[in-house]
C-alpha positions in Angstrom: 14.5 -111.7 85.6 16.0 -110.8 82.3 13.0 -111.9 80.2 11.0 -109.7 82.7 12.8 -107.2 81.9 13.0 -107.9 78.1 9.3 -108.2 78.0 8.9 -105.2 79.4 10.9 -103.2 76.5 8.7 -104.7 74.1 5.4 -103.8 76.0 7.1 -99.9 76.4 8.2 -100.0 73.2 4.7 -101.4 71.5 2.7 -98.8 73.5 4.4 -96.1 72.7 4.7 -96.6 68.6 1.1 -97.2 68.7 -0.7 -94.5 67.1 -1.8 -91.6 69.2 -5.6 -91.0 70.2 -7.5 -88.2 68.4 -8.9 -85.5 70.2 -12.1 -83.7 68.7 -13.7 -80.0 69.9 -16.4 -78.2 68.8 -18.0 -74.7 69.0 -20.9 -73.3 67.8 -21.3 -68.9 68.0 -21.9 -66.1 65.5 -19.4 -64.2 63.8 -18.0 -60.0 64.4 -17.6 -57.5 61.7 -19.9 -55.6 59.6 -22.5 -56.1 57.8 -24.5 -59.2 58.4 -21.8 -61.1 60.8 -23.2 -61.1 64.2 -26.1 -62.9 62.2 -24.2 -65.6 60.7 -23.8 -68.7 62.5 -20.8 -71.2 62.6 -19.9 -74.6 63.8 -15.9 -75.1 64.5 -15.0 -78.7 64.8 -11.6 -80.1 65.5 -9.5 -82.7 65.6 -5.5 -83.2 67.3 -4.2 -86.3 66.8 -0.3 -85.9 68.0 0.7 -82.2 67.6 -1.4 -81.6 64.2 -4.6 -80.2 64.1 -7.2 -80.2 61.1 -10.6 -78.9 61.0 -13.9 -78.3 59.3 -16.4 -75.4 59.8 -19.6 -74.5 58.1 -21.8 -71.2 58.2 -25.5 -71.9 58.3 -27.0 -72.8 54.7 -23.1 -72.6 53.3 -21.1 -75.6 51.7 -18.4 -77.2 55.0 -15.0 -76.3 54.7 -11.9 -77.4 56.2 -8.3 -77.0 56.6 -5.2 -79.7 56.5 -3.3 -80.9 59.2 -0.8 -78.3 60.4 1.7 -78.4 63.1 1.2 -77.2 66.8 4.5 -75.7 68.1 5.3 -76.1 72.0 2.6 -74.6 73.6 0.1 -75.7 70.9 -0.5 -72.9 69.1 -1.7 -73.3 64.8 -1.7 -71.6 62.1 -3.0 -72.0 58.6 -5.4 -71.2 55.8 -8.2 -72.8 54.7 -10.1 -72.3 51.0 -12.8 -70.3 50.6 -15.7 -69.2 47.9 -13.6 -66.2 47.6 -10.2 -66.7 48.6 -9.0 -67.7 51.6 -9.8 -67.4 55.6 -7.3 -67.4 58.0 -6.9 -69.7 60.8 -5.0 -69.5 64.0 -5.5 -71.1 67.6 -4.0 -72.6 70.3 -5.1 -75.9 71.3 -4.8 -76.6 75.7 -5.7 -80.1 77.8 -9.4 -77.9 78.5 -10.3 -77.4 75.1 -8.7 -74.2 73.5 -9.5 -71.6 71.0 -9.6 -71.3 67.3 -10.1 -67.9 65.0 -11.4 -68.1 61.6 -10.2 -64.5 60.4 -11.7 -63.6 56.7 -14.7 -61.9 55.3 -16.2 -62.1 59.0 -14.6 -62.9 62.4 -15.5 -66.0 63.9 -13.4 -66.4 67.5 -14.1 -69.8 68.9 -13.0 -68.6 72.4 -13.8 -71.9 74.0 -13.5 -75.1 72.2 -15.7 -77.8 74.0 -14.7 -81.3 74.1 -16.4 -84.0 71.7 
């Protein structure tokens, strides 16, 4: 009964140091603001592994950028900035078990209101 039991801390303990599984999103949608926004188009993509969250987006005929693994508090929300041409863009979100949302914030707005699952 005691190596039962023994085993069985070793399994629990195994499983739960083993690294945890990455989620990845996605969302495709045209930007809000001025100018020539609403005709730009963007793809969102993102990845949670444990409670960080990176990304990488790219306008349509534009270079990809990303951002660097930042911290989710509690109820999952993010928020960073990523590197621009220009400067920078700002990026805040929230990330939920159906998907979540993310908002790139900069010389257009691009609010990913519904993150789809990879």
């Amino acid at each position: 009964m005691r190596a039962v039991i023994a085993c069985s801390v070793v399994i629990a303990g195994l499983l739960s140091a083993a690294p945890a599984l990455a989620q990845s999103y996605t969302w495709t949608g045209y930007g809000a603001g001025q100018y020539n926004c609403p005709r730009y188009k963007m793809t969102i993509d993102v990845t949670v592994t444990g409670n960080q969250v990176s990304g990488t987006f790219m306008q349509e005929g534009r270079t990809q950028r990303s951002w660097a693994p930042v911290a989710m508090d509690g109820g999952g929300n993010f928020r960073t900035t990523a590197k621009v041409q220009d400067g920078n863009m700002k990026v805040s979100g929230r990330i939920t078990p159906a998907g979540g949302n993310v908002l790139l914030d900069g010389y257009c707005k691009f609010d990913a209101k519904q993150l789809t699952k990879k």
